[in-house]
N, C-alpha and C positions, 0 to 999 in steps of 0.2 A: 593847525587844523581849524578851521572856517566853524564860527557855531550853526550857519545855516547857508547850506548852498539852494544856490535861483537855482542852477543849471542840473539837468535828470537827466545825463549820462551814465549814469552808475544802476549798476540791479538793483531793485529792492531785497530787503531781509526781512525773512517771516520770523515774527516770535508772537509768546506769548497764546501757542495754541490749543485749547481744551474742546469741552464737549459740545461746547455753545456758544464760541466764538475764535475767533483769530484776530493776532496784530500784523502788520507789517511797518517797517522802516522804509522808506518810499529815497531818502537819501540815508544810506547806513554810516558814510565815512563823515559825516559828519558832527561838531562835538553836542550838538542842540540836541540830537535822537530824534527830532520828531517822529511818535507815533501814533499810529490811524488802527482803528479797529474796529471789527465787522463782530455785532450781537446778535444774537435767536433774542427775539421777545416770545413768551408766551402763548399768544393769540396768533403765531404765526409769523414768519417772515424774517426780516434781518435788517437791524439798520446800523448804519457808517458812522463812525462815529470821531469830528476830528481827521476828514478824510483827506490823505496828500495824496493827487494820484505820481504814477510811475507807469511807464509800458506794461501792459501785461497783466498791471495788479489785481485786474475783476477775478480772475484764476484763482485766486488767495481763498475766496469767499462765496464761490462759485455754488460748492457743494453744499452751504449750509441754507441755501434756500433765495427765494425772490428779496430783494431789497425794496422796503418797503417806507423805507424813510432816511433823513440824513441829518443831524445834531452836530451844531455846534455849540458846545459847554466854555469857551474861556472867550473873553473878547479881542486875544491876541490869536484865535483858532481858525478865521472863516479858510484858511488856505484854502482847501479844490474845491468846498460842498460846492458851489455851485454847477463844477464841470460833472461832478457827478450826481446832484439834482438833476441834472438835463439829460443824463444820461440816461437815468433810470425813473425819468419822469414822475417824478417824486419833490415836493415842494423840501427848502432848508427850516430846521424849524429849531428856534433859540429862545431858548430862558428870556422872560421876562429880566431886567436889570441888564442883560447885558447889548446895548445900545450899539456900540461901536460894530459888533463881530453881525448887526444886523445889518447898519449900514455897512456890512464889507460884502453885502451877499445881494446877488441878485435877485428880485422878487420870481416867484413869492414866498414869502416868508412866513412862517407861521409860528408865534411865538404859546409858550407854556408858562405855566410857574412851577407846582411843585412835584410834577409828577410826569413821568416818557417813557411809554414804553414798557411798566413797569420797575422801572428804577424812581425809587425817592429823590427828588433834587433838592439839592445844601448851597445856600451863597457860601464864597469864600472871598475876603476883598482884603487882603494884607496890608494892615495901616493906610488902606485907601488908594490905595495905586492902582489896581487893575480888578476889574469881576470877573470872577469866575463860579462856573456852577458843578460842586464832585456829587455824582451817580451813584444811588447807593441799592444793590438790590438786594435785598434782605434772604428771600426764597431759595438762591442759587451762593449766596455769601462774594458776589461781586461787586467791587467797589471800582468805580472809574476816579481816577485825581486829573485832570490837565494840566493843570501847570506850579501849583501851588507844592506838589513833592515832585522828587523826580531818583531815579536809582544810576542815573547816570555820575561820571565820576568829575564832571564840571559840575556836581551840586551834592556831593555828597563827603562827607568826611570821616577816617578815621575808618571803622570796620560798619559805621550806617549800611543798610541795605537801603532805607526811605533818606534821603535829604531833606530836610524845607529850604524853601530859597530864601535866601539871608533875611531880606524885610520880613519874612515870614517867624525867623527864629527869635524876634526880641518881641512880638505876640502872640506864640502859638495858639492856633486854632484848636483849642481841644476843644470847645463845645462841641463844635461842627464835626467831630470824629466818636464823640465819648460813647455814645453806642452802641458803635459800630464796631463787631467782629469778622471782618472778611476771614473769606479763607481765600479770595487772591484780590492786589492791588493792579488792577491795569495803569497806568501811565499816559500824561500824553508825552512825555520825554524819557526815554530810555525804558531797558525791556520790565515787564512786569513782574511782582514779585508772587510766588506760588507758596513757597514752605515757610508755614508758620507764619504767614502775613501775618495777624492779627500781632503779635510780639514786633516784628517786624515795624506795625505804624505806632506802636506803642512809646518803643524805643525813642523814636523819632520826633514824637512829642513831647515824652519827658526828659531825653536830655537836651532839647535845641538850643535853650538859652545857655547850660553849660558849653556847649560846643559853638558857641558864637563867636569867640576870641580864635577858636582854628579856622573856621568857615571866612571869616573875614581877609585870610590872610591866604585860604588856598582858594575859594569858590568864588569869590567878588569881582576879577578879575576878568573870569568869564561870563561871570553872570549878569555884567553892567556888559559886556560885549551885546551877551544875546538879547538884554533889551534894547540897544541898538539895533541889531540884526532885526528883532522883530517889526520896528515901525517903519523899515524902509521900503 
């Protein structure tokens, strides 16, 4: 199985849908999960967030309202915002620190630092390899990760529901999670976790260095793939 297919022959798969948002899976068969998710903000509206499109996918996120903006949080993320910035006439707008996913977007662009939409934004940069920015809103107990966990089974070991991706496990990020209680983990890889999140990212931080010696030997394999896959 491919960690990331170009080609969108395949349905989308809806998950991860509650009272104030939706995800979809824009390619499902594939082992990356990439997922896209449509948020309610507070003052109105909905924005995309991490968006891949697929035929058809406005349908997903039709009923939660006008889209009123489009985020990209990891610098290996910009895939569609731009096809759907145009879409929905709506500019892409990314975290300060993350450079690359700005240059991957068509203007205009409008960058933030620590605050979208109502969601808190947290750097995350694992031993220096890639920035990313997790979403945190305190109000609603929704937490967004891009790329830095994942609940997929290309990044996850043993009975984990959260993964870290391997560089991630030999320096867990705990500041950047410690206090935080979600009660759901949206994903930008694989579907989101709803029961018992908080236990759930708990787990995941305090054993990732014991589970480094599995994770090396089951998830590295594909997970050196999909950053290949990702810069191509």
């Amino acid at each position: 199985m491919p960690m990331y297919r170009r080609d969108r022959d395949t349905d989308y798969r809806v998950v991860d849908r509650w009272h104030r948002g939706v995800g979809w899976q824009a390619v499902p068969e594939e082992g990356g999960l990439r997922t896209s998710h449509a948020v309610e903000v507070p003052d109105g509206g909905v924005w995309l967030v991490d968006p891949l499109d697929a035929q058809g996918v406005d349908a997903v996120y039709a009923d939660l309202g006008q889209v009123v903006g489009v985020a990209v949080l990891s610098d290996y993320h910009a895939r569609d915002a731009a096809v759907f910035a145009e879409r929905h006439d709506v500019p892409v707008t990314v975290p300060t620190g993350l450079d690359r996913a700005a240059e991957q977007v068509d203007p205009p662009v409008r960058r933030v630092t620590d605050s979208l939409a109502g969601f808190e934004l947290r750097r995350v940069s694992p031993l220096g390899t890639w920035m990313e920015t997790v979403a945190y809103r305190e109000r609603d107990g929704t937490l967004y990760v891009p790329d830095v966990l994942s609940s997929g089974a290309a990044f996850t070991v043993g009975d984990e529901r959260l993964g870290l991706n391997v560089l991630a496990r030999l320096s867990p990020p705990r500041e950047t999670f410690a206090d935080i209680e979600p009660d759901r983990v949206l994903l930008g890889h694989g579907d989101g976790v709803f029961g018992d999140a908080s236990a759930a990212l708990d787990d995941s931080l305090a054993n990732a260095r014991r589970r480094l010696p599995r994770a090396l030997v089951s998830t590295v394999p594909r997970e050196l793939q999909a950053m290949v896959d990702a810069v191509r």
